[in-house]
VOGU-3710 file (C-alpha; in Angstrom, 3 decimals, decimal comma):
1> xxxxxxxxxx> 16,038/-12,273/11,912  19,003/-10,876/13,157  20,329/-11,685/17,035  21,331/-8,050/17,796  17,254/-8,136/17,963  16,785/-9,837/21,127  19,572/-7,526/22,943  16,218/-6,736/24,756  17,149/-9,446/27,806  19,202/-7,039/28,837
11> xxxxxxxxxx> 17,144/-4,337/28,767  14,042/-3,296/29,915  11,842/-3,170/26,468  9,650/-0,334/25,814  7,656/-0,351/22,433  5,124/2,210/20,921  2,561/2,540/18,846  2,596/6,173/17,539  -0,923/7,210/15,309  -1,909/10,127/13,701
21> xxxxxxxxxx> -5,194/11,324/14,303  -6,129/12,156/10,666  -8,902/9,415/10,247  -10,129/6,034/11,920  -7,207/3,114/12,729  -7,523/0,748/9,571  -6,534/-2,968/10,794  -3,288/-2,648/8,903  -2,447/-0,077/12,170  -4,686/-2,529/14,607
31> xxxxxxxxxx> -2,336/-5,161/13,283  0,782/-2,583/13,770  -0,301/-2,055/17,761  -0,955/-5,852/17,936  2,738/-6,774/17,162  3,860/-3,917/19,106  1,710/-5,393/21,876  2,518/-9,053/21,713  6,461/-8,535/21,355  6,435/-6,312/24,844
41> xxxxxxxxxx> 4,282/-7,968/27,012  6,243/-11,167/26,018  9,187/-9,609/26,960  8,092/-8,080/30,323  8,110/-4,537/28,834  6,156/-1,755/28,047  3,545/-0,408/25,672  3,206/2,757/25,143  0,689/4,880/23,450  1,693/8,380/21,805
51> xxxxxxxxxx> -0,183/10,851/19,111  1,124/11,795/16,623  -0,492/15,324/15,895  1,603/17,830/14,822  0,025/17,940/10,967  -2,363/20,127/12,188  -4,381/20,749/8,621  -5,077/16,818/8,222  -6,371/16,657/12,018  -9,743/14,958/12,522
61> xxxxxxxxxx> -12,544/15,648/14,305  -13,373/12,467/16,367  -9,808/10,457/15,121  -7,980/10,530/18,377  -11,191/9,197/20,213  -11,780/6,830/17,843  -8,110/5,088/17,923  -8,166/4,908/21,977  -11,713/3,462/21,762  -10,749/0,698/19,333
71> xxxxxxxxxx> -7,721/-0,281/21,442  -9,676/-0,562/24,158  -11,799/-2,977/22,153  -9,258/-4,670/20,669  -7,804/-5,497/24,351  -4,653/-3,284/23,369  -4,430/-1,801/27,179  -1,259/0,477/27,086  0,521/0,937/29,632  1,621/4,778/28,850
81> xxxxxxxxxx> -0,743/6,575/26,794  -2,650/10,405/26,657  -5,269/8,529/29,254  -2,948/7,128/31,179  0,287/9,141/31,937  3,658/7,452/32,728  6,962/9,116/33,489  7,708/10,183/29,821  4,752/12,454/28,941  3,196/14,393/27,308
91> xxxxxxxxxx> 1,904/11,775/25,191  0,577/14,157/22,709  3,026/15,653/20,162  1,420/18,760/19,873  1,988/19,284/23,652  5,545/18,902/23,379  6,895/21,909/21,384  9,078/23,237/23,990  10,650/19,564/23,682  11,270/19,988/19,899
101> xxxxxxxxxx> 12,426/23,179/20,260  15,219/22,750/22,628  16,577/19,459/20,547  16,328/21,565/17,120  18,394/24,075/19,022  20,934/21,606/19,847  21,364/20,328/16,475  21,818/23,999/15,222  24,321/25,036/17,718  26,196/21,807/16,869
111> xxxxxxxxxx> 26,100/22,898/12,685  24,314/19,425/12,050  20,844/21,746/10,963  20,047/25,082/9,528  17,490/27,991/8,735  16,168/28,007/5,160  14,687/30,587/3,506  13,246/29,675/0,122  10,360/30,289/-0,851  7,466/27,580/-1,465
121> xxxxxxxxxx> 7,217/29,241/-4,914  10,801/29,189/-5,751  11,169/25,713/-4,849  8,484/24,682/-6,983  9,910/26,402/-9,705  13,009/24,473/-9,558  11,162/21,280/-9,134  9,689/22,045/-12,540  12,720/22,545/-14,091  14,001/19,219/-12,615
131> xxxxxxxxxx> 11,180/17,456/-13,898  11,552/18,539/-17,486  15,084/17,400/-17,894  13,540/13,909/-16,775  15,838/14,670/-13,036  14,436/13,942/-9,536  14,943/17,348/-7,268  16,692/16,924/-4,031  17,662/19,834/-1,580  20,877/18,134/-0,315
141> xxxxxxxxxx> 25,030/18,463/-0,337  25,414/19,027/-4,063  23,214/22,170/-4,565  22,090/23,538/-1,212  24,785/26,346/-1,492  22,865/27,807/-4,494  19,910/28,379/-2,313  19,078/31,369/0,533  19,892/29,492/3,819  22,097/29,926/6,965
151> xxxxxxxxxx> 25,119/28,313/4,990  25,092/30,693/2,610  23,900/33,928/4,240  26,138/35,862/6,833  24,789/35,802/10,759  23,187/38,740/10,270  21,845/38,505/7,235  20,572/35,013/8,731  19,044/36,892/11,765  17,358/39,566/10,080
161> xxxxxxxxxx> 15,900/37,111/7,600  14,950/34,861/10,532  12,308/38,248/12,153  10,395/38,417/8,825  9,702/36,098/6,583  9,230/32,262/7,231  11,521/29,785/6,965  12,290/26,309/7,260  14,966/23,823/9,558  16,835/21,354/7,623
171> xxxxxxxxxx> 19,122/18,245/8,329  22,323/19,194/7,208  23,494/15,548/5,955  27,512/15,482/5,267  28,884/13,414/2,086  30,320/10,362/3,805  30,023/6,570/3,843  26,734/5,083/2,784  24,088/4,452/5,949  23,945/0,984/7,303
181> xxxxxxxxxx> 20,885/0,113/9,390  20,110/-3,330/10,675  16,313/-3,767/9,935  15,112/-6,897/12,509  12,365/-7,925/9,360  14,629/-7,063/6,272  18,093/-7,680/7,261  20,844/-4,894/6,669  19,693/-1,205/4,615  21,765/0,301/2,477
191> xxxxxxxxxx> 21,549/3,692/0,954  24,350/6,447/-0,292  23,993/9,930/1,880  23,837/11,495/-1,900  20,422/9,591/-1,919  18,998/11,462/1,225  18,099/15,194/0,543  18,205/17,970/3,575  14,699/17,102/5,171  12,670/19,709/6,892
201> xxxxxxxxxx> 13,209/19,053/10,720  10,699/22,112/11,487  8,430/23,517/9,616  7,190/27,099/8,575  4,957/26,739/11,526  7,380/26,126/13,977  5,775/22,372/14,339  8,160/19,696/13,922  8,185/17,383/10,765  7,288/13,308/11,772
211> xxxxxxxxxx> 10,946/12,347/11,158  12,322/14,744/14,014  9,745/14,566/16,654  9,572/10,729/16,033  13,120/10,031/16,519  13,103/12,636/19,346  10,326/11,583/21,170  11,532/7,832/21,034  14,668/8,829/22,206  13,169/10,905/25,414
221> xxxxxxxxxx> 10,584/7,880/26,126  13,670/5,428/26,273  11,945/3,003/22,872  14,181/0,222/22,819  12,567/-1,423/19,740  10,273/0,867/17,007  7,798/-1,803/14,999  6,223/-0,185/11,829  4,918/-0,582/8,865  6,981/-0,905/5,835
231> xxxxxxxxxx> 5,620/2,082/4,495  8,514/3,426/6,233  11,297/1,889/5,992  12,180/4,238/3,099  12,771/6,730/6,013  14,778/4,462/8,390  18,306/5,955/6,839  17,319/9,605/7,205  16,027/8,258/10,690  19,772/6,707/11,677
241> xxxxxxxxxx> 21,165/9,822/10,269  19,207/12,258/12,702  20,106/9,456/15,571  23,560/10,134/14,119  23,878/13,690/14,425  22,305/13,906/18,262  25,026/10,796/19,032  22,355/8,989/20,187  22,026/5,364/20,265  18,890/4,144/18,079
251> xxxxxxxxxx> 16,525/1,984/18,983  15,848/-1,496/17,231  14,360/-1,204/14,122  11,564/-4,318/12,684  9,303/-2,699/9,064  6,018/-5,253/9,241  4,991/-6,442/6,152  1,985/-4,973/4,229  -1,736/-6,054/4,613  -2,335/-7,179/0,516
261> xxxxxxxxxx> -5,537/-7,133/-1,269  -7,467/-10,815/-1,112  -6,504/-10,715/-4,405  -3,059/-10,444/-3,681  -2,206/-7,213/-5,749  -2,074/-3,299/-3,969  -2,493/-2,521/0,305  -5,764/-3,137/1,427  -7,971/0,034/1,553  -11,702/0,974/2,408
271> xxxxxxxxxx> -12,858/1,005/-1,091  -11,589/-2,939/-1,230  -14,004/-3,391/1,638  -16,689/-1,375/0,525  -16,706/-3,411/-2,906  -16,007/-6,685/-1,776  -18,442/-6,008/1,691  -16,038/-6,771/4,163  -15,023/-4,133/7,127  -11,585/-2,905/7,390
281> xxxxxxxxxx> -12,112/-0,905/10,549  -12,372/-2,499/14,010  -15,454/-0,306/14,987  -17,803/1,453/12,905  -16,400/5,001/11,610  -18,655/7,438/9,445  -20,564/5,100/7,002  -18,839/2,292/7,333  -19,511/-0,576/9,535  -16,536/-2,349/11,484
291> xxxxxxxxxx> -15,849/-5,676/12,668  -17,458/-5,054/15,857  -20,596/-3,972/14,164  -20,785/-6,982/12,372  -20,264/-9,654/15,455  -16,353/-10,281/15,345  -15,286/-10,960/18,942  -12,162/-8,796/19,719  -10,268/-11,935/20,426  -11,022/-13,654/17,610
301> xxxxxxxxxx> -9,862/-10,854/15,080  -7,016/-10,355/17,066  -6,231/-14,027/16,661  -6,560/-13,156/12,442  -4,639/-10,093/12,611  -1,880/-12,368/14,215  -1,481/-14,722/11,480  -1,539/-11,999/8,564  2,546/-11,806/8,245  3,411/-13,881/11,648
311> xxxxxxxxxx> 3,091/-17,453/12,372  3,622/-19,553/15,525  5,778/-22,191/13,700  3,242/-24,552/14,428  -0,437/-26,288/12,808  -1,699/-24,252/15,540  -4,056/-21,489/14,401  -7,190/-20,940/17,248  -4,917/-18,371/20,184  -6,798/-15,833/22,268
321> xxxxxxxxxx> -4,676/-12,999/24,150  -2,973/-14,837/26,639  -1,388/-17,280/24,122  -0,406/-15,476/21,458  1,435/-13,461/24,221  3,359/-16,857/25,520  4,113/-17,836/21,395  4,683/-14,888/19,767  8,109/-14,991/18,369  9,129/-11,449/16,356
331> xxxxxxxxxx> 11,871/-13,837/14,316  8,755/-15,500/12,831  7,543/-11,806/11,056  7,751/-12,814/7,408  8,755/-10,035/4,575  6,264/-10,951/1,970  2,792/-9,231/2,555  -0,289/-11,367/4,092  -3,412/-11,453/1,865  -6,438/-10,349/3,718
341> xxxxxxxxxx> -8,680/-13,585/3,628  -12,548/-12,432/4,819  -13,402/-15,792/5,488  -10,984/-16,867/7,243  -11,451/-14,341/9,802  -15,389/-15,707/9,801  -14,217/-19,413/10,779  -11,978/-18,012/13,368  -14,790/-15,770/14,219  -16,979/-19,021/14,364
351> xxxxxxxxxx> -14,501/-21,326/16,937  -14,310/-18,512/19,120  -18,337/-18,110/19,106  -18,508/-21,821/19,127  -16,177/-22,366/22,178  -17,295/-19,026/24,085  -20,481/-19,759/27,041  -23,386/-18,713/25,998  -24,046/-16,996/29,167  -20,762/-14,706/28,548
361> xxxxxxxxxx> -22,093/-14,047/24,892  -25,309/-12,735/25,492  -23,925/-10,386/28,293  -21,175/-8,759/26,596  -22,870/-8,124/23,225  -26,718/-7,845/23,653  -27,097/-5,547/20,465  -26,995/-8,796/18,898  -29,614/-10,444/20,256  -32,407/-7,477/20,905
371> xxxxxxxxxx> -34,586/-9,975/18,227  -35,371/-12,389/21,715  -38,873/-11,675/22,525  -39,691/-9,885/25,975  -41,119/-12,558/27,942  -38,177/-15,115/27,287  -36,664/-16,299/30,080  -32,444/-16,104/30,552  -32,458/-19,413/30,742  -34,390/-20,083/27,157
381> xxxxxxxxxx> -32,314/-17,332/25,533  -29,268/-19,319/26,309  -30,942/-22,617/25,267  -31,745/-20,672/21,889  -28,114/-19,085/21,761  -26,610/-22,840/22,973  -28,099/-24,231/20,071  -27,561/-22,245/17,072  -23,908/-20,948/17,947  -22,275/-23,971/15,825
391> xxxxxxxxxx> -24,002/-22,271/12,596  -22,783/-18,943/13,686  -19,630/-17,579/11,718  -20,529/-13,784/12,833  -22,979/-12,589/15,526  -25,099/-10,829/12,619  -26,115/-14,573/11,836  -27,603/-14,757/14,694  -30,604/-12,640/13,647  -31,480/-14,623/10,763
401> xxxxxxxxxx> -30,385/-17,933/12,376  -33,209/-17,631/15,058  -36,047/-16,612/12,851  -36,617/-20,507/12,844  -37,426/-19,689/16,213  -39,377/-16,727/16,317  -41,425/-16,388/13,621  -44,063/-19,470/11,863  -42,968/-20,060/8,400  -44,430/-18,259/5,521
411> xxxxxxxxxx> -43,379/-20,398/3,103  -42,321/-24,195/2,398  -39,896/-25,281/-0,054  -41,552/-26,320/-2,834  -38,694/-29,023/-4,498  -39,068/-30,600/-0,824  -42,699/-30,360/-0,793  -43,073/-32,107/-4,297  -40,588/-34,525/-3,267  -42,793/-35,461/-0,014
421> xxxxxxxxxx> -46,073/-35,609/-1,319  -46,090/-38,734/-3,100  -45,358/-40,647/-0,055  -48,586/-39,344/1,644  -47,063/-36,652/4,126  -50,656/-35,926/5,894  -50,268/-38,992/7,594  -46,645/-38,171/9,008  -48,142/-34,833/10,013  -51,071/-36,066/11,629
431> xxxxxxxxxx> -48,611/-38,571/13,823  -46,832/-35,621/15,073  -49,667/-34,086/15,710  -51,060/-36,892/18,090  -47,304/-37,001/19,650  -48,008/-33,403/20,903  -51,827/-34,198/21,911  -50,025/-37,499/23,852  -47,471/-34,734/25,343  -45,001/-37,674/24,708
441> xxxxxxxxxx> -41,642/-35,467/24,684  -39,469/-34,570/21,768  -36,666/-35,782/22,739  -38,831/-39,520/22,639  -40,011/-38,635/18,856  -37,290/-40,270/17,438  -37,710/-43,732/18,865  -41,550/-43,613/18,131  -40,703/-42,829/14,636  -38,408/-46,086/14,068
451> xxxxxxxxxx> -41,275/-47,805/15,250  -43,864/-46,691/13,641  -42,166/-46,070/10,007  -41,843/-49,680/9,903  -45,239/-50,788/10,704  -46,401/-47,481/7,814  -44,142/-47,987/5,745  -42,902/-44,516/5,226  -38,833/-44,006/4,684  -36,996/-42,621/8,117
461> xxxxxxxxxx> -35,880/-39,399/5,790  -39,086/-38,341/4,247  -40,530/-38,207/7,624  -37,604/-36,258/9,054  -38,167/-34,053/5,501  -41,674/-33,633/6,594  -41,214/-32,693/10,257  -38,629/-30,167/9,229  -41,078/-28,840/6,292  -43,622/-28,276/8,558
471> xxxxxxxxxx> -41,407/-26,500/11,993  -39,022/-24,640/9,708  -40,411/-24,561/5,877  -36,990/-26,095/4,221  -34,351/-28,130/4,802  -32,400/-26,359/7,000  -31,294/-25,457/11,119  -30,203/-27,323/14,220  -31,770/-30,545/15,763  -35,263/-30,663/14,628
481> xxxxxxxxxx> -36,317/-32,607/18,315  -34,034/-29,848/19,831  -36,518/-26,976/17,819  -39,881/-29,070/19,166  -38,497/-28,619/22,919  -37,533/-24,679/22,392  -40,739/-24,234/20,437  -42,916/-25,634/23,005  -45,998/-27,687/22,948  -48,247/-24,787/21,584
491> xxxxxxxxxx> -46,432/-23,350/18,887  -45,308/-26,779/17,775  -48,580/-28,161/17,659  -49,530/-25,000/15,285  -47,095/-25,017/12,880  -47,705/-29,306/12,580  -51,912/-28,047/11,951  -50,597/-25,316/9,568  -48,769/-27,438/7,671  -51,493/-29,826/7,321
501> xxxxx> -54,186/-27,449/6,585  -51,273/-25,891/3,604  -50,950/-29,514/2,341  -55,355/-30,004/1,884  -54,896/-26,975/-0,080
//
């Protein structure tokens, strides 16, 4: 990482986190405003919020909504955004035209852009021509005077041109010495100007193209640093050069790495999630469920998204908000990508649950926990929720986790059963049953029972096999004396009789 990135002490740092509306925020963008995030609000600066919507045929219906929403979620509060105006608004490119307007004009009246002409049809034609002498088309310094544009046309030619039939504003990029852009991730970018073609700055429909209204609008909302994904740092030297030709300074520049496959190979996309049945959205979008949906806590996959392509330099891996905001160091953003890892999102999913009170749990996601029968108290659903949160890596557990609870067994284990019954288990059932009779409490059970094994003869673990057997129907759940005391004497005492009457049979 280079020092030129940390310039930012003597500035004040403003960051952004600049979506397009065409579909729902996949973590690899969660992750994106997450760094963005993290890296101002540990430098005392700003984050900012803007939409990118000037593609107006891949808008969607629901999109913008949708990204503010899982923000909100996420605990990504900006301080600038559409909702929440600052001093450098609109925050919606498609309510800034006059903006882009008045910049393209300035880069046409200084010769640095220019009106062209051509046809979709003709270009395409070219294109084709290209491509079957095995040559990649550019529109650039080498061939744009064969073409109808503002360079080659007179004025008036230009004008009359400019009243009827669409056209096109390009970059007008000069032969010169290669671009040179410090990238904070990559280190120093390279490429020769004949490399870059012209690229449309505004389009047929008068809307500007991302490269122009990005760099503009960064520019007009004072960005000091611009964090991304490395999807485009392809476009970071036509980026300079557009900085270039306003003579403006450009911000700091930092291209994240990519969010890989588990497997290592290709960006993680929906269909990896759909096939492999883990979400890749924070919050449910169309048919697909997101982490929220299936009982992430918003700190906890915050914590993950951290550590995919950043770590704190230390064995340290359990952070919520407020400490990944006092570690988070943007020299330790590494270039490889970070393989998505499902489960070990689950066990950070699971300290969180583990560590959170149960009392804070059940009040800030009750969809989870609708299963708790009417006439439970608070105090017994937090007993319940107190006990089983250890075995919980999502809140979706806790559904089938509690059936122990809820429902008699239907069913015993029948390796465990044929295991038991040689050593007699009637008679271990029957002394539970007179425990409940005596009301002596659970919690005593165990003391009676290294008594009385003993004196019977039976070994400590078949009766423990039997006891579970009988409350649960297999090996499996919390504290078995813990279960008796949440069950209570009456339901207890009928799934001990159940049991018996099932082992007669």
């Amino acid at each position: 990482m280079h020092d030129v990135i940390f310039e930012e002490k003597k500035m004040k740092v403003r960051v952004r986190f600049a979506p397009s509306p065409t579909g729902a925020l996949h973590i690899g963008g969660l992750r994106t405003a997450l760094y963005n995030y993290l890296f101002a609000k540990k430098m005392g600066g700003a984050f900012v919020v803007r939409i990118e919507d000037t593609d107006r045929n891949r808008m969607v219906e629901g999109a913008e909504r949708y990204i503010m929403e899982a923000l909100r979620w996420s605990g990504l509060h900006p301080d600038e955004s559409p909702e929440h105006e600052g001093a450098f608004g609109p925050y919606r490119q498609s309510e800034r035209e006059l903006v882009y307007q008045k910049y393209i004009a300035e880069l046409i009246n200084k010769g640095k852009a220019y009106f062209a002409f051509d046809t979709p049809e003709d270009l395409a034609k070219i294109r084709s021509e290209y491509e079957q002498e095995k040559k990649t088309f550019k529109y650039g310094t080498h061939n744009r005077i064969g073409f109808r544009n503002s360079l080659t046309l007179s004025s008036e030619a230009t004008e009359k041109l400019k009243a009827t039939v669409p056209y096109v504003i390009r970059l007008k990029i000069e032969k010169g010495a290669p671009v040179k852009v410090i990238d904070g991730v990559r280190g120093l970018i390279q490429v020769d100007r004949e490399e870059i073609d012209d690229k449309i700055l505004v389009k047929a429909d008068n809307m500007p193209t991302y490269h122009f209204a990005n760099v503009v609008d960064d520019h007009l909302m004072k960005i000091t640093h611009v964090i991304r994904g490395e999807e485009w740092l392809p476009s970071l030297p036509l980026h300079q050069l557009i900085y270039d030709a306003f003579g403006w300074d450009a911000p700091q520049f930092m291209h994240l790495p990519l969010i890989l496959k588990p497997e290592g190979k290709g960006k993680l996309s929906k269909r990896d999630g759909e096939k492999m049945g883990f979400p890749v959205f924070p919050l449910a979008w169309e048919e697909s469920e997101g982490f929220k949906e299936r009982g992430f806590l918003p700190e906890a996959l915050m914590n993950y998204l951290a550590l995919l392509g950043w770590n704190p330099g230390t064995e340290e891996e359990i952070m919520n908000m407020e400490k990944l905001k006092e570690v988070f160091d943007a020299e330790r953003i590494q270039k490889g990508g970070a393989k998505f890892d499902f489960e070990k999102a689950r066990w950070i999913n699971h300290k969180f649950l583990a560590s959170e009170e149960e009392k804070s749990v059940l009040k800030r996601f009750p969809e989870f926990f609708e299963c708790f029968p009417s006439d439970w108290s608070e105090k017994k659903k937090k007993a319940l929720y107190g006990l089983l949160k250890d075995r919980l890596f999502l809140l979706e557990d806790f559904k089938i986790e509690s059936q122990t609870f809820l429902k008699d067994p239907t069913a015993y284990d029948l390796k465990v059963l044929d295991k038991i019954r040689k050593h007699n288990p009637k008679v271990i059932v029957d002394q539970f049953i007179g425990y409940v009779h005596q009301e002596i409490p659970p919690a005593d059970w165990k003391l009676n029972i290294q008594g009385w094994n003993q004196t019977a003869g039976f070994p400590f673990g078949v009766i423990m096999q039997t006891l579970r057997l009988a409350l649960v129907g297999s090996l499996t759940g919390p504290d078995l004396f813990k279960i008796c005391e949440l069950l209570g004497k009456e339901i207890t005492l009928r799934r001990l009789e159940k049991f018996y009457k099932h082992l007669n049979s």
